[in-house]
Every structure is written in structure tokens, then in C-alpha cells.
C-alpha positions, -999 to +999 in steps of 0.1 A: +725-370+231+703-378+259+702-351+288+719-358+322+696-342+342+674-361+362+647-361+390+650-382+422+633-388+454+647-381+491+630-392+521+637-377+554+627-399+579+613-396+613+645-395+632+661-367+612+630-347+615+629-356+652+669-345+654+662-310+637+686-321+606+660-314+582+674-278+575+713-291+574+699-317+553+686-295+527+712-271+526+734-301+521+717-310+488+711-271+476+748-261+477+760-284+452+733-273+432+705-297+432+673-284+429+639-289+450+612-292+432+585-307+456+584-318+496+556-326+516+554-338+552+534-370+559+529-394+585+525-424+565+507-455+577+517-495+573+503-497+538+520-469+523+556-479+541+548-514+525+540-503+492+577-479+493+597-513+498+594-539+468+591-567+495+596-592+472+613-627+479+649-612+460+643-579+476+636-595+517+670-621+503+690-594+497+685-572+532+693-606+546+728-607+529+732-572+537+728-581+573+748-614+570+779-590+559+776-564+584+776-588+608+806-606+591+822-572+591+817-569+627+834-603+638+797-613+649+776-647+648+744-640+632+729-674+644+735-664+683+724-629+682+695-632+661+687-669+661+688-675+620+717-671+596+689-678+570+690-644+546+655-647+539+643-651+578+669-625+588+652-600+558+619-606+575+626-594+607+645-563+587+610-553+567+592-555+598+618-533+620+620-505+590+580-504+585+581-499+628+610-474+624+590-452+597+558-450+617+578-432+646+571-400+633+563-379+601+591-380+572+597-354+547+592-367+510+608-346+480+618-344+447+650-332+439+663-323+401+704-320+387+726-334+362+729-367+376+709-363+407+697-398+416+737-406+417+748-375+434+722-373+457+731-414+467+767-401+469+765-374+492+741-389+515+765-420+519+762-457+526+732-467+535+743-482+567+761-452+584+790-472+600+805-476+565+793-442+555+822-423+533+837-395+549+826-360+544+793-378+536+756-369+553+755-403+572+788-397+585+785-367+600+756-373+618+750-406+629+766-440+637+744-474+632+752-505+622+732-539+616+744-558+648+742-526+669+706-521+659+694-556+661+706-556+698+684-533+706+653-550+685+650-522+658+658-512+622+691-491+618+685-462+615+690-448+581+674-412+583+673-401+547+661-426+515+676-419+482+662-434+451+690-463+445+686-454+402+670-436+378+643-461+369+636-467+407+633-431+410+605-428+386+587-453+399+589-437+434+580-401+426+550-415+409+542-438+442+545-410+465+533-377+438+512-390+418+506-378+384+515-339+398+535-318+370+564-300+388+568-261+384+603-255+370+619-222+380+654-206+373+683-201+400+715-182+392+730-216+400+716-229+371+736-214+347+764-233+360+750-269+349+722-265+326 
């Protein structure tokens, strides 16, 4: 049987290292028993921002629809506020705001480990807008932003942490952003509890 336990990736990005949630934040993960198992603090230029994002036609489509429903949600016309209602124009100007919002500031990159950690960690960090952020969840607590809201203000909405979406993307990102770098395991008490 193939073992639950997994490795995923967590960015903390400028505005919750600006906010001083970077502590909350990892206590948040830590007491339901994820484990760290590397961070680093970078300030990362255009290129590396780019190479994050897939930024592919689907990928700019599909922040476009996002937007499109939020603003849908909201009651709103996309075509007045923003001037398009075309996904893939309205995913454009999205790229652009997030690469600007992550170059505000340094962001906290880790890798976290757990049975099921690329779907925990998703779960207790909440929806990735934080207007329709669960209850109880990280983006709840601490911070309200929503598509319309954002673009009325002519930046990205602010979505302080990142959380590998699955565990193939996960992979993929830990590589991007640590390399080929072998992470040192170590034993908690908490430990015995899951593994």
C-alpha cells in the first residue's frame, strides 16, 4: 500500500510577512502536526515569479473564469469595471497584478511533510480568494479580499500564503524553488501519532 505521507510547498508572501503572521502562520500548520522540513526567505525577481505560475493559455483562461465568477458572485459587470469579459484578457491583467504583488516584499518558501499534507495544508489555509474562505480557516481569520474589490484598486487579491494545489504540482514546485536539496528528517513526539 502506498504511504500517505507527503511533502508540499507553502509560500508566505510579502503581505503576511509585512503583517507579522508569519509566526501565527506556522504555528497554524505545526499543531495539527505537519512537519517543516525547509524555509528560506527570498525576494524573488520577475523571472522567478514567472517561472512559479504555469502561464500557459489554459492556465491565464482559467484565472479569467475565476474572476468572471467572483464577479458573478458579487452581482458585478465585468465588462464596466474592467473593460473585457474575455477570460483570457481578464487572466492577463491577473498574471501581471500577482507577479507586481510578489515583488512587494520578501516571501517565505517551505516545505512542509504529513499524511496527506498537500490536501491538509490546502484545507486549512482556505479558499484561495479569502471572501469565500471556510470558516475557522487561515484566510478567514485574517483577511478579506475578493476579485472585484482588488481590481478596483488596480492590484492582485491578495492571497498571502500559496499552497501546492496537488501532489504532482507539489513536486514540481519544491524542485523549482529547492532544487535537488535532500531534506534532513528528524523525529517529534508528534510523530508517533501519524507515522
Amino acid at each position: 500500500m502506498k504511504s500517505a505521507v507527503e511533502k508540499t510547498l507553502l509560500i508566505l508572501k510579502p503581505d503576511a510577512v509585512q503583517r507579522g503572521l508569519v509566526g501565527r502562520i506556522i504555528e497554524e500548520f505545526e499543531t495539527i502536526g505537519l512537519k517543516m522540513l525547509a524555509a528560506k526567505m527570498v525576494m524573488p525577481d520577475k523571472k522567478v515569479i514567472e517561472g512559479h505560475y504555469p502561464g500557459t493559455k489554459e492556465w491565464i483562461e482559467g484565472m479569467g473564469h475565476k474572476t468572471l465568477a467572483s464577479y458573478k458572485d458579487a452581482g458585478l459587470d465585468v465588462k464596466e469595471e474592467m473593460g473585457t469579459d474575455d477570460p483570457y484578457e481578464l487572466g492577463q491583467f491577473v498574471y501581471k497584478r500577482l507577479i507586481d504583488y510578489w515583488q512587494t516584499g520578501p516571501v517565505i518558501v517551505m516545505v512542509w511533510e504529513g499524511p496527506h499534507a498537500v490536501q491538509i495544508a490546502r484545507k486549512v489555509r482556505g479558499h484561495t480568494i479569502p471572501l469565500l474562505a471556510e470558516t475557522g480557516t487561515i484566510h478567514a481569520r485574517y483577511l478579506y479580499d475578493s476579485s472585484p474589490h482588488s481590481a478596483s484598486r488596480d492590484r492582485s487579491v491578495k492571497t498571502f500564503i500559496h499552497a501546492s494545489g496537488e501532489p504532482k504540482e507539489a513536486i514540481e514546485e519544491i524542485k523549482y524553488w529547492f532544487g535537488t536539496t535532500e531534506f534532513k528528517n528528524y523525529k517529534r513526539e508528534v510523530d508517533k501519532l501519524y507515522l
